[in-house]
Structures are given as C-alpha cells and as structure tokens.
C-alpha positions as semicolon CSV with decimal commas, in nm:
position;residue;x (nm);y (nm);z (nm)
1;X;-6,684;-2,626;0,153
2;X;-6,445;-2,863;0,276
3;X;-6,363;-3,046;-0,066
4;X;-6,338;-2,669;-0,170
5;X;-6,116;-2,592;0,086
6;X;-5,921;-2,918;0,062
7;X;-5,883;-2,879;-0,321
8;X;-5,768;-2,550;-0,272
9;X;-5,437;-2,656;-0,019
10;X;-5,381;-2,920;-0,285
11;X;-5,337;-2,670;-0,547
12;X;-5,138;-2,410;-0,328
13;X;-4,926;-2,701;-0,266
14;X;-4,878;-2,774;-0,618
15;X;-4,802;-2,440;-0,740
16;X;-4,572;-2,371;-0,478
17;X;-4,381;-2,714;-0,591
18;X;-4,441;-2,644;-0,906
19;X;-4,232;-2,254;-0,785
20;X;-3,975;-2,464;-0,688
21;X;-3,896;-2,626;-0,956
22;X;-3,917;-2,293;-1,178
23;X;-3,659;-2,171;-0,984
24;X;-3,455;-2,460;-0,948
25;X;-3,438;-2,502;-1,348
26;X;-3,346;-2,137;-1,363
27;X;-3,057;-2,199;-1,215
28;X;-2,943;-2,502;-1,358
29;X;-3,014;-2,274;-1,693
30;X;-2,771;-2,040;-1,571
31;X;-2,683;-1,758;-1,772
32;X;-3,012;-1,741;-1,898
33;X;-2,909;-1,301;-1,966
34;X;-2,654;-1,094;-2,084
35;X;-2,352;-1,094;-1,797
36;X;-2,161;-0,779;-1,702
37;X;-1,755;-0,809;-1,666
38;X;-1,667;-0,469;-1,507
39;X;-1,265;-0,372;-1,553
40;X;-1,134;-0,104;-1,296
41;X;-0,953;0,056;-1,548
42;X;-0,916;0,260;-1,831
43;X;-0,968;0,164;-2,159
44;X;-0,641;0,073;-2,371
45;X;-0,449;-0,069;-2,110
46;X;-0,365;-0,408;-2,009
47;X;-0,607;-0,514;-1,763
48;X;-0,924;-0,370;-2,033
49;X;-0,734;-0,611;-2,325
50;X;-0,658;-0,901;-2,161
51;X;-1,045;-0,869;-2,034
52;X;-1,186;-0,784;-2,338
53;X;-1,017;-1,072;-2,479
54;X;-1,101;-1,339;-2,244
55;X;-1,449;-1,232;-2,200
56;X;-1,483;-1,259;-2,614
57;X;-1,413;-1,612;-2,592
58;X;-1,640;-1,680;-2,233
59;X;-1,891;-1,602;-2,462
60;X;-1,901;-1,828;-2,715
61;X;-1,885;-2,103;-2,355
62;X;-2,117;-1,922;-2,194
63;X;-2,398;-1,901;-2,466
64;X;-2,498;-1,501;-2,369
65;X;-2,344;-1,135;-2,476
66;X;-2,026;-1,076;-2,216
67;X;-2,030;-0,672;-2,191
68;X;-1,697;-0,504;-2,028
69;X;-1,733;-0,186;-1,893
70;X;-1,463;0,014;-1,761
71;X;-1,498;0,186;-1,448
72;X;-1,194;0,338;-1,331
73;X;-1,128;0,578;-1,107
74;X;-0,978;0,622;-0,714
75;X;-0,697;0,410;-0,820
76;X;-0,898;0,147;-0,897
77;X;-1,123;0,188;-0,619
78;X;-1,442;0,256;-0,823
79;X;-1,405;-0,034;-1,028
80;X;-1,326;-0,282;-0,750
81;X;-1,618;-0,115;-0,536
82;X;-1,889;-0,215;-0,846
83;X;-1,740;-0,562;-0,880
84;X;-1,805;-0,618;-0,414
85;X;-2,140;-0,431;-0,444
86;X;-2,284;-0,652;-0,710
87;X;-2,575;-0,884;-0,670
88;X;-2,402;-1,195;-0,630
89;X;-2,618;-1,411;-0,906
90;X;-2,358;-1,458;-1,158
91;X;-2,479;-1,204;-1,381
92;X;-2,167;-0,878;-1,257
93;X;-1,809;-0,966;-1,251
94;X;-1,545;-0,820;-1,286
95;X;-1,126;-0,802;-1,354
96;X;-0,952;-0,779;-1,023
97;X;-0,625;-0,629;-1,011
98;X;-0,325;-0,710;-0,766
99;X;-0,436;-0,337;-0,642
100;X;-0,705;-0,529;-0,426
101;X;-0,414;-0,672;-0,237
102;X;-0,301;-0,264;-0,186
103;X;-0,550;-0,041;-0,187
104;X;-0,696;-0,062;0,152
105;X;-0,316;-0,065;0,307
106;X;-0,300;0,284;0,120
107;X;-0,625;0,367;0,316
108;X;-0,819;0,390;-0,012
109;X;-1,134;0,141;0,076
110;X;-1,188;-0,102;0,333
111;X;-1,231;-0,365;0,079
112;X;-0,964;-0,638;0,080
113;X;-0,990;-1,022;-0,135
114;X;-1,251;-1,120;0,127
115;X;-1,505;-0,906;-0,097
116;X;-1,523;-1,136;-0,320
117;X;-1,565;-1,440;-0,490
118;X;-1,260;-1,630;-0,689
119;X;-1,344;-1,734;-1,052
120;X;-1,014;-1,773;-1,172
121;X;-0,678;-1,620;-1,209
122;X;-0,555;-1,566;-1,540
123;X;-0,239;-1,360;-1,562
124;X;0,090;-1,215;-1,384
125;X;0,388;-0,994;-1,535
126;X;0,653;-0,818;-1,361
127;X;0,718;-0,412;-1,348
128;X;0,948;-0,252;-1,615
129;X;1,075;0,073;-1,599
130;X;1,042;0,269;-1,941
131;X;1,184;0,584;-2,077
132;X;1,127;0,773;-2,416
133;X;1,295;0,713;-2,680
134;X;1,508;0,997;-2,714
135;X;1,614;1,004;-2,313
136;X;1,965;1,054;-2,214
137;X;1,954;0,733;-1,998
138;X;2,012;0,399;-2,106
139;X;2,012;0,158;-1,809
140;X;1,801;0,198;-1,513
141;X;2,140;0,219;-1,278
142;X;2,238;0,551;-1,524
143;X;1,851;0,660;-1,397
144;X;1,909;0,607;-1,009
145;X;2,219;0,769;-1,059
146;X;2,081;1,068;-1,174
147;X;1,792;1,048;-0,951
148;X;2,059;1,084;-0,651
149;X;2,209;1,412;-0,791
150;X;1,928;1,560;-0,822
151;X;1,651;1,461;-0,593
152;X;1,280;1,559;-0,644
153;X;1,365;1,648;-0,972
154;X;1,274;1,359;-1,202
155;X;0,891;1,232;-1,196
156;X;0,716;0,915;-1,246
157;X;0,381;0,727;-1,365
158;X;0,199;0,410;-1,440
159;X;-0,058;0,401;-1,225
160;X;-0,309;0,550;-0,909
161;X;-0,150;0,669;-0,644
162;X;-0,004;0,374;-0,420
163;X;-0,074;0,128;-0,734
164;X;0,103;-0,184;-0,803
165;X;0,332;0,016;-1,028
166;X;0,413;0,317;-0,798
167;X;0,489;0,050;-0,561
168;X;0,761;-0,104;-0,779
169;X;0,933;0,279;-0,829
170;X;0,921;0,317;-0,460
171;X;1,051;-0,023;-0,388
172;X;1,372;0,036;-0,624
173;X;1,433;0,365;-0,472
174;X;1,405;0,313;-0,125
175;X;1,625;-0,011;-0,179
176;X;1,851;0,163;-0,410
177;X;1,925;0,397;-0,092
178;X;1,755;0,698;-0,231
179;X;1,515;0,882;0,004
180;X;1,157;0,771;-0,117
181;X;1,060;1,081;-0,266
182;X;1,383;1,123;-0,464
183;X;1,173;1,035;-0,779
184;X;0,807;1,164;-0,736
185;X;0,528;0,986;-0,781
186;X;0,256;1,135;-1,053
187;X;-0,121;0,948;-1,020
188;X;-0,241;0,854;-1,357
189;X;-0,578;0,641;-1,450
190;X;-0,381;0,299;-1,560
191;X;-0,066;0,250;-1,714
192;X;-0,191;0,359;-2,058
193;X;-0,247;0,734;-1,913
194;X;0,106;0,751;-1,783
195;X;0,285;0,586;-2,096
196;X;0,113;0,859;-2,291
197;X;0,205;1,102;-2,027
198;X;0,610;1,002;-2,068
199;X;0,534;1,050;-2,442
200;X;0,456;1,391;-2,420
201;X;0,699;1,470;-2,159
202;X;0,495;1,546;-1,830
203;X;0,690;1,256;-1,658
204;X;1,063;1,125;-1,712
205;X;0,985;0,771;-1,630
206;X;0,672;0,514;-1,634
207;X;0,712;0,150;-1,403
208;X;0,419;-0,079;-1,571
209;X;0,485;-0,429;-1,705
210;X;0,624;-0,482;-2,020
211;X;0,361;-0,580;-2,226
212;X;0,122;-0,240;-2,146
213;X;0,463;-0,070;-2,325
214;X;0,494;-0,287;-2,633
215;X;0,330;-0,084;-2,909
216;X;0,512;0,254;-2,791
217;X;0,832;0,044;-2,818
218;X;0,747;-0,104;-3,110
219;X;0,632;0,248;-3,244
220;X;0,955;0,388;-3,164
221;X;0,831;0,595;-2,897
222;X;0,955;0,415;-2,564
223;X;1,237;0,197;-2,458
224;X;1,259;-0,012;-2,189
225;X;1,537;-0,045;-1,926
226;X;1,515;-0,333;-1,688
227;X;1,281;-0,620;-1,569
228;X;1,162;-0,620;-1,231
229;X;1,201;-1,049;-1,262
230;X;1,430;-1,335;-1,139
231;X;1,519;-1,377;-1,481
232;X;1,514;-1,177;-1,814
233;X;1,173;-1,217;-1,997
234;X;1,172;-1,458;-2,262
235;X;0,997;-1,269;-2,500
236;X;1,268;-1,031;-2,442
237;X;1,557;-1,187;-2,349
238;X;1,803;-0,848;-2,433
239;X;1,624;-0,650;-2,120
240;X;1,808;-0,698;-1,844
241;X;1,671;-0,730;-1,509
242;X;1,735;-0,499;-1,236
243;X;1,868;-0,730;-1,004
244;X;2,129;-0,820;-1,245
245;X;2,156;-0,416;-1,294
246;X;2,142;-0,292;-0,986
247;X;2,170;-0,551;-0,689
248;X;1,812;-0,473;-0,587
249;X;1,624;-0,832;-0,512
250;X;1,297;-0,695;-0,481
251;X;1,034;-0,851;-0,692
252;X;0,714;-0,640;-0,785
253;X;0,464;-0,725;-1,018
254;X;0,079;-0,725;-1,159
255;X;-0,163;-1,049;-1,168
256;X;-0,513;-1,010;-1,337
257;X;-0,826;-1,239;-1,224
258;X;-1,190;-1,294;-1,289
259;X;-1,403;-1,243;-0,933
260;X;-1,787;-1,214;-0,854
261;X;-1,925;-1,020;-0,527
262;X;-1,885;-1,234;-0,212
263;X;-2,156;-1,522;-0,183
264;X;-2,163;-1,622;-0,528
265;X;-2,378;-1,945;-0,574
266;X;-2,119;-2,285;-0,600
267;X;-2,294;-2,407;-0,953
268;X;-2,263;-1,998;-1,091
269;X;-1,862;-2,032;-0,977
270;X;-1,792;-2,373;-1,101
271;X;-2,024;-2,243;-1,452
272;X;-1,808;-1,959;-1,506
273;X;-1,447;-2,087;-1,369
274;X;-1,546;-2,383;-1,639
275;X;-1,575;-2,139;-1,919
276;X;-1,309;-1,894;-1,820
277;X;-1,048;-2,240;-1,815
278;X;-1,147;-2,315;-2,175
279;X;-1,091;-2,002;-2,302
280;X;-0,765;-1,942;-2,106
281;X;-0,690;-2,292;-2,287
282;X;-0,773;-2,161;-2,644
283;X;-0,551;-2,120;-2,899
284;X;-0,641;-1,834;-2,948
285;X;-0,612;-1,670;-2,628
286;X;-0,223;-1,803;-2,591
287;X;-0,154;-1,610;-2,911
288;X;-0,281;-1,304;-2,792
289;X;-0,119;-1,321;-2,494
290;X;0,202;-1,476;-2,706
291;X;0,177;-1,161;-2,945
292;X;0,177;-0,916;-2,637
293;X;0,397;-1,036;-2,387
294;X;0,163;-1,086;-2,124
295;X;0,214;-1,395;-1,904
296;X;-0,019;-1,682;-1,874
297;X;-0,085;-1,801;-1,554
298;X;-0,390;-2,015;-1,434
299;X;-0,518;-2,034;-1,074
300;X;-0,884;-2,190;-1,041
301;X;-1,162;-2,121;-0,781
302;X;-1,000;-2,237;-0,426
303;X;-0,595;-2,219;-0,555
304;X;-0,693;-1,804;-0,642
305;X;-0,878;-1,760;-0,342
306;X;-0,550;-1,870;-0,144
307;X;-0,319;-1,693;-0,379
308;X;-0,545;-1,382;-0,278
309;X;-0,474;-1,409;0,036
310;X;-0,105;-1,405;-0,035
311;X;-0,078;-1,131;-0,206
312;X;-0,231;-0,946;0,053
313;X;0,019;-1,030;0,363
314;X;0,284;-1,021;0,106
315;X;0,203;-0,704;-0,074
316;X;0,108;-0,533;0,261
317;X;0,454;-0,599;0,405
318;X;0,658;-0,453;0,088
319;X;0,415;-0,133;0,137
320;X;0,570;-0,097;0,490
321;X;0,891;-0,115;0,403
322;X;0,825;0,155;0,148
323;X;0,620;0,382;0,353
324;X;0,328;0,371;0,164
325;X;0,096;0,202;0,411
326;X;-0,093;0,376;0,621
C-alpha cells in the first residue's frame, strides 16, 4: 500500500509538471486561435480602414485569421467598453481612438487610458473643416463670418457628441469669439455618417481629418477649407491652415492605436507590438496610408502608454476651455 501510495504522489507530481509545461508551451505558442481586433466605429470611416488594413498585414506576422468588428455606438463608448472588458489573453483588441482621452471628461464612461494595455500607436492627422461642393463659402474665415450673423443657424458633424471632431468646431468657435453654440453641434456615428450627412444637406459643415474626406473631394462632392495644423499638409499643400486663416493657434487632432484590456501578459504585448511594427513598416501599409492622406506615426508599447497619458491632461484641459467637460 505504501509503494502504491508512493507511486501514486510520484505520478501526481509528474502530471502536474508535466501541466506546467502544457501551459507554459501554450504560451510561448501564442496565438495558437483566431484574434479579435474590435474598432469603435462605423464601418467606412477612417479608424475601420486604417484597422482593417493593418490588421490584414498582422496576419500574415501573426500566423492566425485577424477579424475586425465594428462596434460603435455612445460616441465610441461601446466600442472602447468591449476592447477594457476583454479577457486580457491576447486573443481581443482593439483600435483606440484619441476619444479615450475625452470621453469620460464628457461624462460618457469612467474609462480613461488606464483601461488598457498599449500595443502600439500607429497614426495621427489633424481636423479639417469641409463644406459641399456647391456652398457659398470658400474659406473657413467667410464661414465664422457668417456663423456670427446668424447664430444657431448653421449646423455641424463628424463625430459623437463631445468627439475629437466636435471638439475641434468648438475650439475654433469659442476662440474665434463666437458664443459656443453659435454653430450647433449634430452627433453622428463616425465621421463617415456626418460627411454623408453634409452631402445630403442635414448639416452645413463636417470637422474630421482630411483623409476621412478624400473620396467625397475627389468625387466632387466636398471641398475642404482649412487645416487644423502648424503647417499646411503636404499631401495638400494648397489648403491653408486656419491659423494662417484665421489667427486661431489651437491645434486639434485624431491619433489611432492598437490596445488590449488592462493586464495583458508581457510576451502577448511584446508578440503583437512585434507584428503590428512590421506591418506599420511594410511597403505596403505606407502606400495606403500615402494614397489616403493619413499620417504615419509610430509609438511602441511604453512611448504610447506615456503618450496616453498626454493626451488625456492635454485633451481634458482644451475641453474646459470649451465647456464641454463636465
């Protein structure tokens, strides 16, 4: 009974090492399953194609199927909520959206950068202000002109309410000396929704960055007016900024990064920052961004954690000063 008994521990022991190892070579075989990359908006805009994009080409790094699913909604509070609720094992992630750095200033959520876990950051673009085709207005200082007339009269879009983008419109009214609902604000699900929306007339004027307006430009449909940049774009070196238009210094714009739930494993992180850096790299991906306009920036791990963090004091004070914190 006691060879039995002692044969027995021996093999418990065994198996349980033999457990450990399992799991510990599951992890170094990390993604073993299909991952989940959850955007926070709408389909067609610029956060769901620069995603889509980047998570093609993690793919082929990564060795598994990348799936993006848009969840929008709440101004991006839906989305964002998925990404923080996630089991943090590597296998949901998500786009975050400078609106993390907003939305719980606008008392949307009570989830701020700390939520999560930095992968990488991948892009940034300044607002533009855009106008059909056909409008009577041709420079964004014709606009605020018209704007202070006739108050309350002329409406706006590109995003949720208290988004990146409604904070740029704010921002250049309230520093243009215009009472901050001189140009209301109109909520729409991403900047795609609210270009279409100036399209067919519902709104007189859409802030979103450049590049989310391209193919209505380029279709004829939209023009642009000014830059909200230090310096014209140089993929469009003709727009003017609005500094150089109307005096107005502020500076107001989107950034786009990869993030996991908080307490994702260091080997998962420094797996999937790894991947994400090649394909930012790519040829392929710097003509896609090239072709659109969209700016290529690259923060890894640590340096996007920080920048994070930035955004949020930084962002936070500019929503003061344009009463949209709450």
């Amino acid at each position: 009974m006691l060879r039995y008994l002692l044969t027995l521990g021996v093999g418990a022991a065994a198996l349980a090492a033999g457990t450990v190892m399992f799991a510990d070579d599951a992890r170094a075989e990390y993604p073993e399953r299909p991952i989940t990359w959850i955007v926070p908006w709408g389909a067609g805009g610029g956060t769901d194609a620069t995603s889509r994009m980047l998570a093609g080409l993690m793919e082929k790094e990564l060795g598994v199927p990348v799936t993006v699913v848009n969840r929008d909604g709440g101004s991006g509070v839906v989305g964002h909520s998925a990404i923080a609720l996630a089991k943090p094992d590597g296998y949901t992630i998500g786009t975050a959206t400078v609106e993390i750095a907003m939305m719980h200033f606008a008392g949307l959520t009570e989830l701020d950068y700390t939520a999560y876990t930095p992968i990488g950051l991948f892009n940034a673009d300044p607002a533009a202000f855009h106008v059909r085709a056909d409008s009577e207005f041709d420079s964004i200082t014709a606009f605020l002109e018209a704007a202070k007339a006739a108050p309350g009269e002329m409406k706006s879009s590109g995003t949720g309410q208290g988004g990146i983008w409604h904070l740029a419109m704010a921002g250049l009214v309230v520093e243009s000396g215009l009472d901050s609902n001189a140009v209301p604000w109109v909520p729409s699900k991403g900047s795609a929704a609210g270009l279409q929306d100036l399209v067919s007339g519902g709104v007189d004027i859409v802030a979103c960055s450049y590049p989310e307006a391209v193919s209505l430009i380029s279709a004829g449909k939209v023009k642009s007016l000014a830059v909200m940049s230090a310096e014209p774009l140089a993929s469009v070196p003709d727009l003017p900024t609005v500094k150089s238009e109307t005096g107005v210094e502020l500076l107001v714009g989107s950034w786009r990064g990869v993030v996991g739930p908080a307490g994702l494993p260091d080997d998962v992180v420094t797996k999937l920052s790894t991947a994400m850096e090649t394909a930012w790299n790519s040829d392929e991906f710097a003509a896609f961004m090239a072709d659109r306009g969209f700016g290529m920036v690259w923060l890894g791990g640590a340096d996007y954690g920080q920048f994070m963090a930035d955004a949020d004091a930084a962002n936070g004070s500019v929503m003061q000063a344009a009463g949209l914190a709450k």
